[in-house]
C-alpha positions as CSV (number, residue, x, y, z in Angstrom):
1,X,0.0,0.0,0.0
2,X,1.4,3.4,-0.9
3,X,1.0,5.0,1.9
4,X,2.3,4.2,6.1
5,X,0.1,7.1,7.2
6,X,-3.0,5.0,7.5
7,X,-4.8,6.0,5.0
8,X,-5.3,5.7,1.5
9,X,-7.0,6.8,-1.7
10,X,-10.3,5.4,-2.9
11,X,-11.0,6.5,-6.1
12,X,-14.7,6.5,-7.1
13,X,-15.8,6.8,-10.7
14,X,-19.5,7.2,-12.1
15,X,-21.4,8.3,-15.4
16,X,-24.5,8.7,-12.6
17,X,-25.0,10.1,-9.5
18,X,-22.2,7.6,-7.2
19,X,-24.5,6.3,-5.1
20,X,-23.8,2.8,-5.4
21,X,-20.2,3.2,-5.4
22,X,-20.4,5.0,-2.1
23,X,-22.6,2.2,-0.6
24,X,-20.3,-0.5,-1.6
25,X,-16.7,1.0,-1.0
26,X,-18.1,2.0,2.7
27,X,-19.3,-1.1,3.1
28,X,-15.7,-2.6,2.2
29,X,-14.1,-0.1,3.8
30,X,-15.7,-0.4,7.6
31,X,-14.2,-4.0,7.6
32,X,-10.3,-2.2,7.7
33,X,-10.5,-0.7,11.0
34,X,-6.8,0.5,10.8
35,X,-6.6,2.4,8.1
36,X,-9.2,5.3,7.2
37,X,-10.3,5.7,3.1
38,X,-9.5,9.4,1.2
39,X,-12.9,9.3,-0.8
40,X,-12.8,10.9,-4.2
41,X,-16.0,11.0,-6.4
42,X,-16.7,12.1,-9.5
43,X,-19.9,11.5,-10.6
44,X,-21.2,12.2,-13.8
45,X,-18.0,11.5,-15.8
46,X,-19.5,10.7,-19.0
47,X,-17.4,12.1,-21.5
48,X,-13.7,11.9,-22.3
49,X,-13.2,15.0,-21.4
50,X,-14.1,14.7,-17.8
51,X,-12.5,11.5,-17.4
52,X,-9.3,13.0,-18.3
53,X,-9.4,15.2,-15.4
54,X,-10.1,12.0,-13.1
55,X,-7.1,10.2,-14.7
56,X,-4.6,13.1,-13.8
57,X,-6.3,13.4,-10.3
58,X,-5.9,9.7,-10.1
59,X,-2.1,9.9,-10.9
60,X,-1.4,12.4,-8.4
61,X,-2.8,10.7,-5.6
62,X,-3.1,6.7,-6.3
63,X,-5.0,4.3,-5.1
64,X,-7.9,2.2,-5.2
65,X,-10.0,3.4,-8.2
66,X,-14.0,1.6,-8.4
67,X,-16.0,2.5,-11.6
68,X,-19.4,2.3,-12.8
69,X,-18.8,3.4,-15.8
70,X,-21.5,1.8,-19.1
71,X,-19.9,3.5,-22.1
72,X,-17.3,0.8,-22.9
73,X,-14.4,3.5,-24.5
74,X,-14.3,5.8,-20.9
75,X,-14.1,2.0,-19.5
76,X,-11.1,1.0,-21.8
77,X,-9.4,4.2,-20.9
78,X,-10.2,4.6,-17.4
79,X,-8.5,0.8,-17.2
80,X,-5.4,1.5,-19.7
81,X,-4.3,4.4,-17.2
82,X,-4.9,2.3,-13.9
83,X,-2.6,-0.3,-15.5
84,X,0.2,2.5,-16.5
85,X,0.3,3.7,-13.2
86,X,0.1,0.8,-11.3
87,X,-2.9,1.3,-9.5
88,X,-5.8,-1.1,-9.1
89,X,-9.4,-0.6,-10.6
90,X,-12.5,-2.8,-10.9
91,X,-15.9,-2.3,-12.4
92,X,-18.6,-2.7,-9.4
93,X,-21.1,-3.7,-11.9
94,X,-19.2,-5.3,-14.4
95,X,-19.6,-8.5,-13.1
96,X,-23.2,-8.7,-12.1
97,X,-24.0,-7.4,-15.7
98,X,-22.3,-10.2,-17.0
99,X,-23.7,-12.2,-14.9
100,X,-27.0,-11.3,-16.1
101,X,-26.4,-11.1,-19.5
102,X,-25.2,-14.7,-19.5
103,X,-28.3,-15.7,-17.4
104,X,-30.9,-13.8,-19.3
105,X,-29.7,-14.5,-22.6
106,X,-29.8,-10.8,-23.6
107,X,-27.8,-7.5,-23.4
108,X,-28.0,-4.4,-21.4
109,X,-29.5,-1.8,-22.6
110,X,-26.8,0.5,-21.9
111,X,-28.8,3.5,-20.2
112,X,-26.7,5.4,-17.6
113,X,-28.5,6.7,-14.5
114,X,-31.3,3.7,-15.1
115,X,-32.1,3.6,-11.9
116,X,-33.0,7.2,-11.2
117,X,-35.2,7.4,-14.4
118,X,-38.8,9.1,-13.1
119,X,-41.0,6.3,-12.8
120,X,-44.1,5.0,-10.4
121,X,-41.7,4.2,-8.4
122,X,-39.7,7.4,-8.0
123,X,-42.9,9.4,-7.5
124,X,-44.0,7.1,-4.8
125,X,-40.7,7.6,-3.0
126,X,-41.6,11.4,-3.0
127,X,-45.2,11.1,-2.0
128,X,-43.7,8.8,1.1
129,X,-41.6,11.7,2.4
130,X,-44.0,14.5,1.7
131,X,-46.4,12.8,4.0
132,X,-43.5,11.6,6.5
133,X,-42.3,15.3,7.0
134,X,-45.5,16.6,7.6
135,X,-46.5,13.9,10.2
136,X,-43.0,14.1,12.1
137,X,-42.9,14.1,15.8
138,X,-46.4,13.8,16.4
139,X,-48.3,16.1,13.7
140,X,-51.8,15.6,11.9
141,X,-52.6,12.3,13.9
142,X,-55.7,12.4,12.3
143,X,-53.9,11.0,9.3
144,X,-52.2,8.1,11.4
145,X,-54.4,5.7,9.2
146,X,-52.6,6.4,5.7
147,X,-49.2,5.6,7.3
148,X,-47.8,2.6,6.1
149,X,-45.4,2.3,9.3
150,X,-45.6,4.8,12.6
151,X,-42.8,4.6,14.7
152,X,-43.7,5.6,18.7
153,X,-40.7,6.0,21.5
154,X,-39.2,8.1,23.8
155,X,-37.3,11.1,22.9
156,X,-34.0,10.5,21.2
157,X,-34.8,7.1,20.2
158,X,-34.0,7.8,16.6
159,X,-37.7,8.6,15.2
160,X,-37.2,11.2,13.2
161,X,-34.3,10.0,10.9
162,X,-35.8,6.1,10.8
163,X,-38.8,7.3,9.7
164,X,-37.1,9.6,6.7
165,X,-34.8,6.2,6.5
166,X,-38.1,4.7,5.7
167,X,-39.7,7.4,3.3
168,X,-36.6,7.4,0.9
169,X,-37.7,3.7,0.5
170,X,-41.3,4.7,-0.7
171,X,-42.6,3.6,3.1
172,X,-45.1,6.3,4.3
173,X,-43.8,6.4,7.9
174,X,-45.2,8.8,10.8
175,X,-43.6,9.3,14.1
176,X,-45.4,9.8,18.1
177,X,-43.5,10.7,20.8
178,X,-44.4,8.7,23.8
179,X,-43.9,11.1,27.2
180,X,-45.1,10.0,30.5
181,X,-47.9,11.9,31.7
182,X,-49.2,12.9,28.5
183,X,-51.8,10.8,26.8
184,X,-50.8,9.3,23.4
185,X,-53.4,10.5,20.7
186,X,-56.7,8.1,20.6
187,X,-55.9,7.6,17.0
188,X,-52.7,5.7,17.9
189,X,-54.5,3.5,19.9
190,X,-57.2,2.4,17.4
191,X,-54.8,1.5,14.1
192,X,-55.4,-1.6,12.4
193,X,-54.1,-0.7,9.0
194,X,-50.7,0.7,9.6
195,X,-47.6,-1.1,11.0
196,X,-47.0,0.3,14.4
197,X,-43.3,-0.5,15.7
198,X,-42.3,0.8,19.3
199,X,-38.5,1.9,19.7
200,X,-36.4,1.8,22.7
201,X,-32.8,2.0,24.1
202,X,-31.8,1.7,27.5
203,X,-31.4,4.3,30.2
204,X,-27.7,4.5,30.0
205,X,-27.5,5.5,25.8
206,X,-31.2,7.9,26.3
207,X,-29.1,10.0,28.8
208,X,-25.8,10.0,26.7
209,X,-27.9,11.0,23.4
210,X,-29.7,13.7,25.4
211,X,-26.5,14.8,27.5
212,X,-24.9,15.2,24.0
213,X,-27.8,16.8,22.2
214,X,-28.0,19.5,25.2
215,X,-24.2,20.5,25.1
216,X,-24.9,20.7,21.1
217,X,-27.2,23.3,21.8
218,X,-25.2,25.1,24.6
219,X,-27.8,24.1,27.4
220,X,-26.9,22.5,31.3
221,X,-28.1,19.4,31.5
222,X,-27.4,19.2,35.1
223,X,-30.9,18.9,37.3
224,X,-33.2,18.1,34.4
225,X,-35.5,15.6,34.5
226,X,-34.7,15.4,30.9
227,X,-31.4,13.4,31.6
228,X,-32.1,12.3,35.0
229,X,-30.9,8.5,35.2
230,X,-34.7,7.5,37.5
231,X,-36.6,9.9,35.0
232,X,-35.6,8.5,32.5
233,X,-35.4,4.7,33.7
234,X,-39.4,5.5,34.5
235,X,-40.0,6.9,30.5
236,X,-38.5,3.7,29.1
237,X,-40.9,1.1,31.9
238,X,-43.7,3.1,30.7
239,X,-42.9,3.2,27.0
240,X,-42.5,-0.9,27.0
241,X,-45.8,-0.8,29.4
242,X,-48.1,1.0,26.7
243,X,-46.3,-1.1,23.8
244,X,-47.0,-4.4,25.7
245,X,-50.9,-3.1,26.4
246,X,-51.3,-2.5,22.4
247,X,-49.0,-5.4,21.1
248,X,-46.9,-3.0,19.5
249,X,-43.3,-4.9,18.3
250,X,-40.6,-3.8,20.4
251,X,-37.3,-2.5,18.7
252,X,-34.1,-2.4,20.8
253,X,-32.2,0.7,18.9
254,X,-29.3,0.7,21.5
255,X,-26.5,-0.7,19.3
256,X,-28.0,-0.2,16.1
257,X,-27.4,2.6,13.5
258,X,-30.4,4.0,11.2
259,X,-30.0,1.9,8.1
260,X,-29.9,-1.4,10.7
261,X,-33.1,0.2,12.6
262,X,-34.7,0.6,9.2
263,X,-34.0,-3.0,7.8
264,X,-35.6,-4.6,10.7
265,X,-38.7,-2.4,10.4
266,X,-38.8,-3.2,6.4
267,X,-38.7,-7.3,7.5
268,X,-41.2,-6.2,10.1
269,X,-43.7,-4.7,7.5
270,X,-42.7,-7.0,4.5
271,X,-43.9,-10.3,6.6
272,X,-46.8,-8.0,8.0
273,X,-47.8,-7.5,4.4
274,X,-47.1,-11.2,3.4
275,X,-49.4,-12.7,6.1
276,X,-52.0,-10.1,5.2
277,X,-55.4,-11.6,3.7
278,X,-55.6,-10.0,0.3
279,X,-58.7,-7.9,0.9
């Protein structure tokens, strides 16, 4: 590796936007705990032109270059350099297209940014987060019943960011605040249609989350109720009290980040959906 700094270069080439790239090299990339990725990106590299200026950035600062590159001539080039300079490069979707190709009997279609092309599914991705912001942290329960998914916890159990997690996936996903002493909305209590998932986290990572969130914002957290280790001990027994009363699946967020949060509640609403009887 040509660096003893712990770090190196990741190089990450796309004719679209570099989403997947970024997915996968991260992915890779969490696995090598000791060293720490440079990321360069350069999406939208769909001409010789703008490759060019990738290759020179490239040979000033080599490293690992990943492509997704369809137009077969920037591919050939990109790959010619990477050889000259001794740096290594692979196609991230080379191989599965091959692999379909050989499986479907046909070729691709070549169209760069496929994925992100306007279609039902794209629009239904934006109608999930218009009606997930407006029916954040509590808002227009009266429309509880068109959720697909409502989330319900304590504060800083990661509702807000799940549930726009959620959205981006075309799942219409509202969020309730449970708070001890204040009774949760009677439309809450009498879903049927939507999902209804309850988070939690223990005492111990509520008060670290909140201690953190207060400093953020310049506030003492000392004496408040807010981060009080028996205050908040008595939001989480009543939180897990109310979810047991309504059979509301319990989610332990504790150790978990958003995407993992968010997978378990799409396996959560896929089997939901599964067992359903078609109506």
């Amino acid at each position: 590796m040509p660096t003893s700094n712990n770090y190196f270069h990741l190089h990450l080439v796309s004719d679209s936007t570099g989403e997947t790239l970024i997915t996968v090299a991260r992915a890779v990339a969490a696995q090598y705990a000791n060293v720490t990725p440079v990321e360069h990106v350069y999406p939208l590299v769909r001409s010789q032109k703008q490759l060019d200026r990738v290759l020179d950035e490239i040979e000033e600062a080599p490293g690992i270059v990943l492509f997704t590159l369809l137009e077969k001539d920037l591919v050939a080039r990109l790959e010619d350099k990477c050889k000259g300079i001794n740096v290594p490069s692979l196609s991230i979707i080379g191989p599965v297209m091959q692999l379909f190709e050989a499986y479907l009997g046909a070729a691709t279609t070549g169209r760069v940014g496929a994925q992100h092309v306007l279609n039902a599914e794209y629009f239904k991705r934006i109608d999930a987060l218009n009606y997930t912001m407006i029916h954040d942290d509590g808002q227009h329960v009266e429309g509880l019943d068109d959720a697909d998914v409502v989330l319900v916890g304590v504060s800083r159990t990661s509702k807000t960011p799940t549930s726009i997690y959620l959205a981006n996936r075309g799942i219409r996903t509202a969020n309730v605040p449970l708070v001890p002493g204040i009774p949760v909305p009677a439309q809450l209590e009498t879903l049927t249609r939507p999902l209804v998932v309850s988070l939690h986290a223990t005492p111990e990572r509520l008060i670290q989350v909140r201690t953190n969130r207060l400093l953020s914002m310049g506030a003492d957290s000392s004496g408040d109720t807010y981060t009080d280790k028996q205050s908040v001990a008595e939001e989480v027994a009543f939180a897990r009290k109310l979810s047991a009363k309504h059979d509301w699946p319990l989610l332990d967020v504790t150790r978990r980040s958003i995407e993992e949060t968010a997978a378990a509640i799409m396996k959560l609403y896929s089997d939901r959906q599964r067992n359903r009887p078609s109506e």
